[in-house]
Every structure is written in structure tokens, then in C-alpha cells.
MIDOSE-1310 file (N, C-alpha, C; in nm, 2 decimals, decimal comma, always signed):
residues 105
xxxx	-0,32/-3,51/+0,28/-0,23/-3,47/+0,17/-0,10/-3,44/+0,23; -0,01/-3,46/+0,16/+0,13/-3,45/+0,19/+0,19/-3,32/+0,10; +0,26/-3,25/+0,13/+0,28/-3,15/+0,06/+0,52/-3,18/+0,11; +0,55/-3,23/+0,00/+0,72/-3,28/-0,01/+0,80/-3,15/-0,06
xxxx	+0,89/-3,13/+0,00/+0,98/-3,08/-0,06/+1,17/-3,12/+0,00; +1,26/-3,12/-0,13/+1,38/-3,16/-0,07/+1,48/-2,95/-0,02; +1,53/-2,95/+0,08/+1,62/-2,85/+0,14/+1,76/-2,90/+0,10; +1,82/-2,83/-0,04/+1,98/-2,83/-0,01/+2,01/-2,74/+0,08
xxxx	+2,12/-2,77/+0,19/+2,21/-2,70/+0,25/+2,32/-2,65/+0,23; +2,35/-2,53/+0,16/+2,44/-2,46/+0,11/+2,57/-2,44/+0,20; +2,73/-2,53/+0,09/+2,80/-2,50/+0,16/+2,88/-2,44/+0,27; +2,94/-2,50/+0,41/+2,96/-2,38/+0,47/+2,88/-2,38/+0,62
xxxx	+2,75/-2,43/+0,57/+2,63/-2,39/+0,66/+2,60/-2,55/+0,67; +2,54/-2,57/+0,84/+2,50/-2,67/+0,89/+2,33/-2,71/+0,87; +2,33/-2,78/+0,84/+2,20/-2,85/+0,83/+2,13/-2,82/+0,97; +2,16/-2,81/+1,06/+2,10/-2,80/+1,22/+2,06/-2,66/+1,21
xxxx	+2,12/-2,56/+1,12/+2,07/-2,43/+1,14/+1,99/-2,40/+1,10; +1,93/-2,50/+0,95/+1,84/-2,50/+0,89/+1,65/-2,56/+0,97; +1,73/-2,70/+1,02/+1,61/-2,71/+1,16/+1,61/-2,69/+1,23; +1,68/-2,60/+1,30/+1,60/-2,48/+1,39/+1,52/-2,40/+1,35
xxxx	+1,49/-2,35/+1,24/+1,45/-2,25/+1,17/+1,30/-2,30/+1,16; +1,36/-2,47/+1,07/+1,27/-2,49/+1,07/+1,09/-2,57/+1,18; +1,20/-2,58/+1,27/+1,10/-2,62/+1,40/+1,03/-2,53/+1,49; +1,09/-2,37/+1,41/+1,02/-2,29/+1,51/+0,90/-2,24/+1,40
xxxx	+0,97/-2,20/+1,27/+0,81/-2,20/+1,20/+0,74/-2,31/+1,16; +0,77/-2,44/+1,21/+0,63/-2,56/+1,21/+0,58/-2,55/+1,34; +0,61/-2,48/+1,45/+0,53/-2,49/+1,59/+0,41/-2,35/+1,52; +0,40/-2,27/+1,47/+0,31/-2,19/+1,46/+0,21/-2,24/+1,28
xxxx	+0,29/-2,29/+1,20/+0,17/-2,35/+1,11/+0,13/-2,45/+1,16; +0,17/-2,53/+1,24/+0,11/-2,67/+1,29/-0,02/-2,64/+1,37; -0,04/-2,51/+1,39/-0,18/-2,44/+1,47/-0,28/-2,46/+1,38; -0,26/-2,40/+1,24/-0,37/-2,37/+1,17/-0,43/-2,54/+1,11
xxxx	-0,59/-2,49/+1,11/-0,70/-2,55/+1,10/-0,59/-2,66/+1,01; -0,61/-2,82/+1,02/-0,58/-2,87/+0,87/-0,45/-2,94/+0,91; -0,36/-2,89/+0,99/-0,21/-2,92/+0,99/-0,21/-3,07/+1,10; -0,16/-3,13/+1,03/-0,14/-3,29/+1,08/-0,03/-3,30/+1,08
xxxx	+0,10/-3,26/+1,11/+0,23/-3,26/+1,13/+0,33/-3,28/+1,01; +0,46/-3,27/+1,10/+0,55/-3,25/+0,96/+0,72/-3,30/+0,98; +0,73/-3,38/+0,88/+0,88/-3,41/+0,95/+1,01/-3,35/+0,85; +1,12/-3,42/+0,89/+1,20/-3,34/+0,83/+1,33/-3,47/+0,85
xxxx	+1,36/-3,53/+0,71/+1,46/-3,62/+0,72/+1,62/-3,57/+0,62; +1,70/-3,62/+0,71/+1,81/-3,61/+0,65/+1,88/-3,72/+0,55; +1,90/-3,66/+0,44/+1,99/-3,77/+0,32/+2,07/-3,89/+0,35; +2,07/-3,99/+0,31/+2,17/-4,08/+0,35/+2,31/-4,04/+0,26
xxxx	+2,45/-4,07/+0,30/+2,49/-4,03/+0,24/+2,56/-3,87/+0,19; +2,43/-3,79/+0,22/+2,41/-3,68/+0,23/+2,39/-3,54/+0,32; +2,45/-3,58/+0,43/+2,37/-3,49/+0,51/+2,34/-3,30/+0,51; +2,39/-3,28/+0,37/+2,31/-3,12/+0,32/+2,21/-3,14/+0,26
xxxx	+2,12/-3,26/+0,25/+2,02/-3,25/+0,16/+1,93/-3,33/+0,29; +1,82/-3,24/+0,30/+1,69/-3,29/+0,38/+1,57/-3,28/+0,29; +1,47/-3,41/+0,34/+1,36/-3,38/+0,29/+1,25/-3,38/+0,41; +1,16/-3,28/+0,34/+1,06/-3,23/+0,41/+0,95/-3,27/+0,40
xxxx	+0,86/-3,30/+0,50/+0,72/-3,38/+0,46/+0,59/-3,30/+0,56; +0,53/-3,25/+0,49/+0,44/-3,20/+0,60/+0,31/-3,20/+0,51; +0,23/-3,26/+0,64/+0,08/-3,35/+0,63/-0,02/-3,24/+0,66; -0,14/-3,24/+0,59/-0,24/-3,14/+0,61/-0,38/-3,26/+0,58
xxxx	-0,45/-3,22/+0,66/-0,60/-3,27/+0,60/-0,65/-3,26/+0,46; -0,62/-3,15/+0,41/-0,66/-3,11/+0,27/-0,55/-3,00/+0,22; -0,58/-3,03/+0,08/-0,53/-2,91/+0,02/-0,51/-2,78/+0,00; -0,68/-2,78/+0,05/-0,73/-2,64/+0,11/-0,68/-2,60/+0,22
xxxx	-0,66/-2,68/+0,27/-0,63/-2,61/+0,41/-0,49/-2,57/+0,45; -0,43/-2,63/+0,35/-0,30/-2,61/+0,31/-0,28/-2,45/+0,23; -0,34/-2,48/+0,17/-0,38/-2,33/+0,11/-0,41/-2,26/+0,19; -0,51/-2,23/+0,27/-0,56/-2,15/+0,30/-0,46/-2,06/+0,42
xxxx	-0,36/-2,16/+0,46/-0,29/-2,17/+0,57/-0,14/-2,07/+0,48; -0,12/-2,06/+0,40/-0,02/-2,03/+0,33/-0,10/-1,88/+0,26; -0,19/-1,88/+0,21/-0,25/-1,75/+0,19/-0,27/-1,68/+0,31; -0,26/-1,68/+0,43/-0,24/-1,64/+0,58/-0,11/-1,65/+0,63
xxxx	-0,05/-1,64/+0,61/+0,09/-1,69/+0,65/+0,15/-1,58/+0,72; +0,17/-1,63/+0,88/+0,18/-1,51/+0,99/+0,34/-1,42/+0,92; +0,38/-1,30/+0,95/+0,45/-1,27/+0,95/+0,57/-1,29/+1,02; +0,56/-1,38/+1,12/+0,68/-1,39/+1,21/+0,74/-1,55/+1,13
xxxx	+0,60/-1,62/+1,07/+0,68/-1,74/+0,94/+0,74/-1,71/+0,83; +0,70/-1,59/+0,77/+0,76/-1,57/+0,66/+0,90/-1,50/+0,69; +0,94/-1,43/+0,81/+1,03/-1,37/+0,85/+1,15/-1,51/+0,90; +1,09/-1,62/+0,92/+1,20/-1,70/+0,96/+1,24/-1,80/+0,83
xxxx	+1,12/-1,78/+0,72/+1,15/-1,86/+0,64/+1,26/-1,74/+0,52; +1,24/-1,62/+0,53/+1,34/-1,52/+0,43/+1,48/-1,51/+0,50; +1,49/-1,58/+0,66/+1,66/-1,59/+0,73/+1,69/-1,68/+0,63; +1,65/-1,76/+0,64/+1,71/-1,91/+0,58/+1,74/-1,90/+0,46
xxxx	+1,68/-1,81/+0,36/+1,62/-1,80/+0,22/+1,80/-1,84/+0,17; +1,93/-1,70/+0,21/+2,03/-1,74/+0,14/+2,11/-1,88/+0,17; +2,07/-1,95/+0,30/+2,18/-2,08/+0,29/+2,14/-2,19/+0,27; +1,95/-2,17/+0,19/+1,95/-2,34/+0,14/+1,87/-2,28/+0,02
xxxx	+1,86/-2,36/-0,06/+1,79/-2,38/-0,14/+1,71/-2,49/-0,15; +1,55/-2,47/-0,18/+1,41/-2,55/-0,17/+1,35/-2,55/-0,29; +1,37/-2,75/-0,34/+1,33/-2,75/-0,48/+1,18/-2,87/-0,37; +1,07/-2,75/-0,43/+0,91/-2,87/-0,44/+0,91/-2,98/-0,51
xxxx	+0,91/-3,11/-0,42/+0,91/-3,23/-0,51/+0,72/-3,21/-0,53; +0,66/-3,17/-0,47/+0,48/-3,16/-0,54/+0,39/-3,19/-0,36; +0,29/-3,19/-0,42/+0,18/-3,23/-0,33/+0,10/-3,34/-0,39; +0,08/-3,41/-0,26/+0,04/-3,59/-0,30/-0,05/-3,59/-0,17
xxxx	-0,17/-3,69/-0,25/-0,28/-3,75/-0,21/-0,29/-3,86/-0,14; -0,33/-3,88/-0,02/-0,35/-3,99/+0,06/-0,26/-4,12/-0,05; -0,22/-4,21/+0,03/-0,17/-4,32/-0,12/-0,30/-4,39/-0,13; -0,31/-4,45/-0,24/-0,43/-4,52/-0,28/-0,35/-4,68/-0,27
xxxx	-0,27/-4,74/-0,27/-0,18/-4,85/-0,25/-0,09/-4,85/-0,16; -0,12/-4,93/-0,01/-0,05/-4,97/+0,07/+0,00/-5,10/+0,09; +0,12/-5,17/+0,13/+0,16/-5,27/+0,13/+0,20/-5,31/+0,29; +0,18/-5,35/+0,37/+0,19/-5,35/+0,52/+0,31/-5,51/+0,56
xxxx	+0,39/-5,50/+0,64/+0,41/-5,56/+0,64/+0,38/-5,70/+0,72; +0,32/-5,86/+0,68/+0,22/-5,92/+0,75/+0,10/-5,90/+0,68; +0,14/-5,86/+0,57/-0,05/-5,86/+0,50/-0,07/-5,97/+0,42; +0,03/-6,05/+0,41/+0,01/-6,19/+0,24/+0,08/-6,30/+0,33
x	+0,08/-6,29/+0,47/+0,08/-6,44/+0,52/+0,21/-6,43/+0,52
């Protein structure tokens, strides 16, 4: 399961400040049971708007992992809190339609 969200980077403030922040609290949820990694791309165009992608086995475990949520994550994720703003694009399910390229000859 993929759990997306887009990071505006609020005027003023560097996108870099934002992943740092954010690579130090994915080295500590990337522990818990479930966490299959997570990336983090920057806008074309855009470079204050990143989107965020981070992979979990399940939903549950996503959950479960966020209903635990160490104190030293939630402390790095409330720095950040005033210079971006984080709109959830949702959580999504394995795709069920893949197109590869080299698959129709």
C-alpha cells in the first residue's frame, strides 16, 4: 500500500530543509514492522511542492505504526509543522493494472 501525500514549501523556506527533516524521521519509521520504503520527489516546474510516497505492506501496519509514533518523529515532524504545509492525496492499493514497457511486442 502506498500512503501519497503532496508538501508545499512555504515561502522563504528551502525545500532541502524540509528533507532533512524528512530523512531523519523516515530512518526511524522505516524500522517498524510493515515499512517498505519511501521516497520523496520534487515538482517539475515547481521546486516548493514535493510529493511524498511511502510504501507499507499493509494498511495495518501503517496504522499501527502511526498509532505508536515515537516521540522523537512526532517532535521532528511539529519543527516542520510552520514552513510547509501537507495536503493527503490518500492511500492506494497495490495497482491492479500495470503496463511495462516491452509487454505488446
Amino acid at each position: 500500500m502506498h500512503f501519497i501525500f503532496e508538501v508545499h514549501v512555504k515561502p522563504g523556506v528551502k525545500a532541502e530543509q524540509y528533507a532533512d527533516a524528512w530523512l531523519r524521521a523516515s530512518k526511524i519509521i522505516q524500522q517498524a514492522p510493515g515499512a517498505q520504503g519511501t521516497r520523496l520527489h520534487r515538482k517539475i516546474g515547481d521546486p516548493q511542492v514535493l510529493l511524498a510516497i511511502a510504501t507499507w505492506e499493509t494498511k495495518a501496519k501503517r496504522d499501527a505504526m502511526e498509532a505508536r509514533q515515537s516521540e522523537l518523529v512526532r517532535k521532528i515532524i511539529a519543527e516542520q509543522a510552520e514552513f510547509v504545509e501537507v495536503v493527503v492525496i490518500g492511500e492506494f492499493e497495490e495497482p491492479e493494472w500495470v503496463v511495462l514497457p516491452g509487454q505488446f511486442g
